[in-house]
C-alpha positions in Angstrom: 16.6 -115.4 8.5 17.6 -113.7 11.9 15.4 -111.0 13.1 17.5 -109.4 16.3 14.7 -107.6 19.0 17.0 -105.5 21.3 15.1 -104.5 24.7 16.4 -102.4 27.7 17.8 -104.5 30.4 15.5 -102.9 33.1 12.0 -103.6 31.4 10.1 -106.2 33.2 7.1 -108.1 33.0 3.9 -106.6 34.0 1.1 -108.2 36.9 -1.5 -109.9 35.0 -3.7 -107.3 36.5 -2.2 -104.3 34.3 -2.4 -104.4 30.9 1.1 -104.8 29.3 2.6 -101.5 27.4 5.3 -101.4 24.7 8.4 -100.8 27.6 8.3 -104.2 28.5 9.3 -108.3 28.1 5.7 -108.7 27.5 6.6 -106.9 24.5 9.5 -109.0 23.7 7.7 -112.5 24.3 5.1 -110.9 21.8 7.3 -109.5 19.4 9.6 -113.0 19.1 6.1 -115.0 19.2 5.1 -113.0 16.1 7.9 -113.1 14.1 8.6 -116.9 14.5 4.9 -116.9 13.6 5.8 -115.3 10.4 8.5 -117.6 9.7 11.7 -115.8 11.3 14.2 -117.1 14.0 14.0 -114.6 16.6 17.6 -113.6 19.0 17.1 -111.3 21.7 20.0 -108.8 22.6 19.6 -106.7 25.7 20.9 -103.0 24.9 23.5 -103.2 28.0 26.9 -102.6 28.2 27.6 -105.4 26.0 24.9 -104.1 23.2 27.9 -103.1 20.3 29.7 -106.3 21.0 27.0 -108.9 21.2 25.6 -107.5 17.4 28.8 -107.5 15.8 28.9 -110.9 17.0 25.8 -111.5 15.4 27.1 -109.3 12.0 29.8 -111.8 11.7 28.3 -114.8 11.8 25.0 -113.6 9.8 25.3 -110.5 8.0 22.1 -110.7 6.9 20.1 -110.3 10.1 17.8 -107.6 10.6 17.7 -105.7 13.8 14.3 -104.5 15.1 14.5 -102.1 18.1 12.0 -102.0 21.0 13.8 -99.6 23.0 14.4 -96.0 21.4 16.8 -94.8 24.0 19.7 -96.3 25.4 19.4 -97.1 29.0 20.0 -93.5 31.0 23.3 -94.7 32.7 24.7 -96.4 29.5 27.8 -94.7 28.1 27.1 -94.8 25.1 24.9 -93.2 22.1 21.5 -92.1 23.2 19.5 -93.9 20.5 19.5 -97.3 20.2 19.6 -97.3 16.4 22.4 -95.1 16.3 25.0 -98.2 17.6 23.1 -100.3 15.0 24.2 -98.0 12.5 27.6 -98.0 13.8 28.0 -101.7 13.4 26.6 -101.3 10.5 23.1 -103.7 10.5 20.5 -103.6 8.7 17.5 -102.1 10.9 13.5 -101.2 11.7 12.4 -97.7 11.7 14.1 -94.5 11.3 18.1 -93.7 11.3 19.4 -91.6 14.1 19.2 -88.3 12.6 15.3 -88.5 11.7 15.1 -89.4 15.5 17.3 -86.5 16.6 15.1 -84.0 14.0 11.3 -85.6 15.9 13.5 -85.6 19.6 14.2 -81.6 19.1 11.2 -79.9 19.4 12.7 -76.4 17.9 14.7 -78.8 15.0 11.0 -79.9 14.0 9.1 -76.4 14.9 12.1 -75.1 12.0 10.7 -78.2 9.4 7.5 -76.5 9.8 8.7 -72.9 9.3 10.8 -74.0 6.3 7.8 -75.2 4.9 5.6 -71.9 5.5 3.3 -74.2 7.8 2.0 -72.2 10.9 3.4 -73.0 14.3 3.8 -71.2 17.9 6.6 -68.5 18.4 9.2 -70.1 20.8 12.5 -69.2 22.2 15.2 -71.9 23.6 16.7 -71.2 26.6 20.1 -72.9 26.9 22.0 -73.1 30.6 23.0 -70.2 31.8 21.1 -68.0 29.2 18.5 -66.7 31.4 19.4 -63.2 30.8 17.7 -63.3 27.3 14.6 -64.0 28.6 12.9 -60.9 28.8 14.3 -60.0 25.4 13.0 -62.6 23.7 9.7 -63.4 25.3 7.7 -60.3 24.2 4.5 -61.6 23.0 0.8 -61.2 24.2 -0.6 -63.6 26.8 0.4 -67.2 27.9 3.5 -69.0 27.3 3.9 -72.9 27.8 7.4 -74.0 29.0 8.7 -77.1 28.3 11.8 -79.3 28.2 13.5 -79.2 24.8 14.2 -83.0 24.2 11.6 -84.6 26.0 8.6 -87.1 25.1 5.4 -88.2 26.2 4.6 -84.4 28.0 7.7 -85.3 30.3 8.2 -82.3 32.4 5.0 -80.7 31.3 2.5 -79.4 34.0 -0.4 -76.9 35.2 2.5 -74.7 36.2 4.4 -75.1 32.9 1.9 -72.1 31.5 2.5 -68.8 33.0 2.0 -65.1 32.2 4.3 -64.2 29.1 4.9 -60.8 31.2 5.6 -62.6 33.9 10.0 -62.8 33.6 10.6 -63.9 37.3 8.1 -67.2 37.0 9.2 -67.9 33.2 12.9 -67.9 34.5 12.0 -70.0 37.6 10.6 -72.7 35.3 13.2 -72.6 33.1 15.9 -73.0 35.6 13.6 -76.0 36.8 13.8 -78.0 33.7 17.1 -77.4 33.5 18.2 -78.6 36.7 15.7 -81.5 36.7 16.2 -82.7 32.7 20.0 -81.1 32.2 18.8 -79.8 29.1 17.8 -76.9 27.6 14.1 -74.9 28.2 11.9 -74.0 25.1 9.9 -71.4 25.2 6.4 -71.0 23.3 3.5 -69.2 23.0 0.3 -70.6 24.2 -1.8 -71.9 21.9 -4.9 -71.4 23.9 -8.8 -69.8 24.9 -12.2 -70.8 24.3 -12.2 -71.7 21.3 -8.7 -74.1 21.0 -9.0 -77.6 19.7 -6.2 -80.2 19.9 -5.8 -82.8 16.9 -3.6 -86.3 16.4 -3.0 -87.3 12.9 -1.3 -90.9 12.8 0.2 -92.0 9.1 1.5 -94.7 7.8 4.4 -94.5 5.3 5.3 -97.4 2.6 8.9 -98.4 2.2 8.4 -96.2 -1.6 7.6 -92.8 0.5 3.7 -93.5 0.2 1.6 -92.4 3.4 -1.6 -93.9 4.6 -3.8 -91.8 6.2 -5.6 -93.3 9.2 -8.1 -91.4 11.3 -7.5 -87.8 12.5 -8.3 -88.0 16.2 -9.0 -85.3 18.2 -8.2 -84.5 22.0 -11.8 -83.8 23.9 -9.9 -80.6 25.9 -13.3 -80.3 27.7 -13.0 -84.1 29.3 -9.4 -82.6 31.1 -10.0 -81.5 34.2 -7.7 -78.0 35.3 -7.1 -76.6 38.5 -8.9 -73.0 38.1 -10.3 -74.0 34.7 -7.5 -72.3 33.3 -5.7 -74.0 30.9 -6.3 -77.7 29.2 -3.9 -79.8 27.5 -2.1 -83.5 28.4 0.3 -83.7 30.8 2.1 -86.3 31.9 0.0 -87.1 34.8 -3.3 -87.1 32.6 -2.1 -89.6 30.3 -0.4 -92.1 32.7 -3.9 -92.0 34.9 -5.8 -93.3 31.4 -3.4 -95.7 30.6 -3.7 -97.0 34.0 -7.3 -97.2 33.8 -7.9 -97.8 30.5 -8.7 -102.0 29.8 -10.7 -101.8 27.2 -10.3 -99.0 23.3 -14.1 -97.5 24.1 -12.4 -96.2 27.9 -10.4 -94.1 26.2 -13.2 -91.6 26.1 -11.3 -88.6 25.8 -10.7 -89.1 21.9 -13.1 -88.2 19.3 -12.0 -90.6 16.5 -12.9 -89.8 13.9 -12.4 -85.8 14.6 -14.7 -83.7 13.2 -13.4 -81.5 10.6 -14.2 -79.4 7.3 -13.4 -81.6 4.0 -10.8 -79.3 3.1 -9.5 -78.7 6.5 -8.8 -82.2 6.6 -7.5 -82.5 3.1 -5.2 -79.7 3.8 -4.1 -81.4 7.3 -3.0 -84.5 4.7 -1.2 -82.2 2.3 0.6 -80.9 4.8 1.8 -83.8 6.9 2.8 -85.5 3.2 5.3 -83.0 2.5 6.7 -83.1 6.1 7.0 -86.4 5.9 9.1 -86.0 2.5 11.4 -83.1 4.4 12.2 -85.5 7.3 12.5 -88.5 5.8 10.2 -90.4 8.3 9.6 -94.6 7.9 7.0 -96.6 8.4 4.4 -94.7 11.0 3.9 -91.1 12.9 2.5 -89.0 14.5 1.7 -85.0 14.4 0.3 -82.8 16.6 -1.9 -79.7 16.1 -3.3 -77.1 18.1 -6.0 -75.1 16.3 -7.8 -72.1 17.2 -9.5 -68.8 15.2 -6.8 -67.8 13.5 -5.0 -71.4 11.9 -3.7 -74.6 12.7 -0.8 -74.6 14.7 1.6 -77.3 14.1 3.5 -78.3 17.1 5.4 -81.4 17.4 6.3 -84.9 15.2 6.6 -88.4 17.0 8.6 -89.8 14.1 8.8 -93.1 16.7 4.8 -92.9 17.7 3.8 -95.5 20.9 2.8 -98.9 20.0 1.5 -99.5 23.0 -2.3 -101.5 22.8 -4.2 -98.4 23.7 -1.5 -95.4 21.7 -3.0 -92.4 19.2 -1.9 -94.1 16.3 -2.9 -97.8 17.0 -6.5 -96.6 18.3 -6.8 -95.0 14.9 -5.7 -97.9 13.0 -8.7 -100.3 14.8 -11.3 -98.1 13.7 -10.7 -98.6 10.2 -10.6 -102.3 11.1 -7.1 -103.5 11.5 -5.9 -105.4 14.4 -2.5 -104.8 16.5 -0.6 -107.6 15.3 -0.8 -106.3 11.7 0.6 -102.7 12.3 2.9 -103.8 14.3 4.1 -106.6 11.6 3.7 -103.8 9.6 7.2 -102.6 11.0 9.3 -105.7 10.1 7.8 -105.9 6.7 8.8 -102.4 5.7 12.3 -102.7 6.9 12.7 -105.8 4.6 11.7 -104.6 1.6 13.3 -101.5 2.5 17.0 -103.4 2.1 15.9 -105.5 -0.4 14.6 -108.4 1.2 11.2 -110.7 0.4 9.1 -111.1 3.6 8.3 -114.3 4.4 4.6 -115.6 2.9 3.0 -115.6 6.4 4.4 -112.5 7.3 3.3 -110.6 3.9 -0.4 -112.1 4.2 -0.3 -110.5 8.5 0.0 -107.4 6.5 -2.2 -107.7 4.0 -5.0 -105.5 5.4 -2.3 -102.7 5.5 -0.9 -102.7 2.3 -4.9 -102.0 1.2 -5.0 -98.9 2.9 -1.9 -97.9 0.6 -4.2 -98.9 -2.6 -7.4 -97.6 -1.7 -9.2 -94.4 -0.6 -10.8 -97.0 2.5 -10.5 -93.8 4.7 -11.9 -91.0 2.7 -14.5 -93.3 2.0 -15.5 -94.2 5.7 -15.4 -90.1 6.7 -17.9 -89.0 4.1 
């Protein structure tokens, strides 16, 4: 059968000198080399202004094809929808990954902060500032010490800085910001308290979800705060900057020495971590892999965001915790195909269900439990 890999027309291939990431044709020569690997003829669409037309074309002459997206968003000057996988839907192909709204719910970061409160789960106090609604600033930002500002629809700590923390008191600095991401981003500004002092630790927790709503659980990692070095000392956490400098110099998993994988946590701290991502998963409706962040301090765990589309980059949260249990990058990442097949009723192919095969034993064994204690 078809398997359709749609890539954004600007990626390009990287030096030999860097080591390739995920927004790339590196990526697609891997990804097609895989799959045909695994059995599956491989046709490469570029997500242009021709994107709806050429996959109806493909529809019609092979309904059965499955389309696995590389690119999340829609190239920024493209006129039509923002995610990729939304004009899959709209042709109506089968797909990778999850459908537009469980994108649009993980993109949002006060949609997913309200999953948490629905669910009774801790998470900061925040505010959204839309356009033009600076005067409820200093009506709605009344709490005790720091806020963090950041834009509302952003990834990756886009936007996110040393001056993106600022005095909660402080109304003429908080409004400056604000006004700044929304002239920079054209969107709106959210607001939230500061999850921070002496004592704040900063957790990953990467899962993997079955095609029958069963999660994995890979490695918690945690965010060495200490190693991230802050002008004045005054406030840790990644920024945008931070991660793109370890990227660059990261050529090797042990470089990436800012992780503590796997984190070290209570038993039931960690059980309860597992609980809770589990039933967010369930109110989402989240495929195949994420990611959730935590901030944690004296008084809880603060839950903060959900990647429900985590990097799969060589050197991401998600596949560094995968590798320590063992598994290699090309079986998480065939891991993504496979679901989406069985998912619409489909057999994967022999080669590609025996790729997997070290993944599908995480979903029938307690392999991680068993290496943390």
């Amino acid at each position: 059968m078809n398997i359709v890999l749609t890539y954004d027309p600007h990626w390009e291939y990287k030096p030999e000198s860097v080591t390739p990431y995920w927004a790339s044709l590196d990526t697609v020569d891997y990804m097609a080399e895989l799959l045909e690997d695994s059995e599956y003829n491989t046709l490469l669409v570029r997500a242009d202004d021709r994107f709806e037309y050429n996959l109806r074309e493909i529809k019609n002459s092979d309904p059965g094809s499955l389309v696995f997206w590389l690119n999340e968003f829609m190239p920024p000057n493209s006129k039509m929808d923002r995610f990729t996988v939304s004009i899959i839907e709209k042709v109506g192909m089968m797909h990778t990954g999850p459908c537009s709204a469980v994108l649009g719910v993980g993109l949002d970061k006060e949609a997913t902060k309200n999953v948490f409160r629905k669910l009774g789960l801790l998470t900061p106090e925040s505010v959204v500032v839309y356009p033009g609604g600076y005067s409820q600033i200093p009506h709605e930002v009344n709490w005790d010490g720091f806020v963090i500002i950041k834009p509302l629809l952003q990834g990756g700590s886009n936007g996110v800085d040393q001056n993106s923390v600022l005095y909660a008191e402080d109304t003429d600095s908080i409004r400056a910001k604000v006004e700044e991401i929304h002239h920079r981003f054209n969107e709106p500004a959210l607001i939230e308290k500061y999850i921070g002092g002496n004592d704040v630790r900063e957790f990953s927790v990467p899962i993997l979800i079955s095609n029958t709503g069963k999660i994995a659980e890979l490695q918690i990692i945690e965010i060495d705060l200490g190693q991230i070095s802050v002008p004045l000392g005054k406030y840790r956490f990644l920024t945008q900057e931070f991660k793109q400098e370890k990227r660059a110099n990261s050529k090797t998993i042990d470089e990436k020495g800012y992780l503590k994988i796997p984190a070290d946590l209570p038993h039931e701290t960690i059980r309860r971590i597992y609980s809770d991502v589990g039933r967010i998963v369930k109110e989402i409706g989240c495929k195949d892999m994420i990611r959730i962040d935590i901030r944690a301090d004296s008084t809880g765990l603060y839950y903060l965001e959900v990647n429900v589309n985590p990097g799969k980059n060589m050197f991401s949260y998600l596949l560094m915790s995968a590798y320590f249990l063992g598994l290699d990058y090309s079986q998480i990442i065939g891991f993504i195909p496979y679901q989406a097949l069985l998912r619409n009723g489909l057999e994967p192919s022999r080669k590609l269900e025996q790729l997997v095969k070290p993944v599908k034993e995480l979903f029938e064994t307690h392999k991680v439990l068993e290496m943390m204690y």
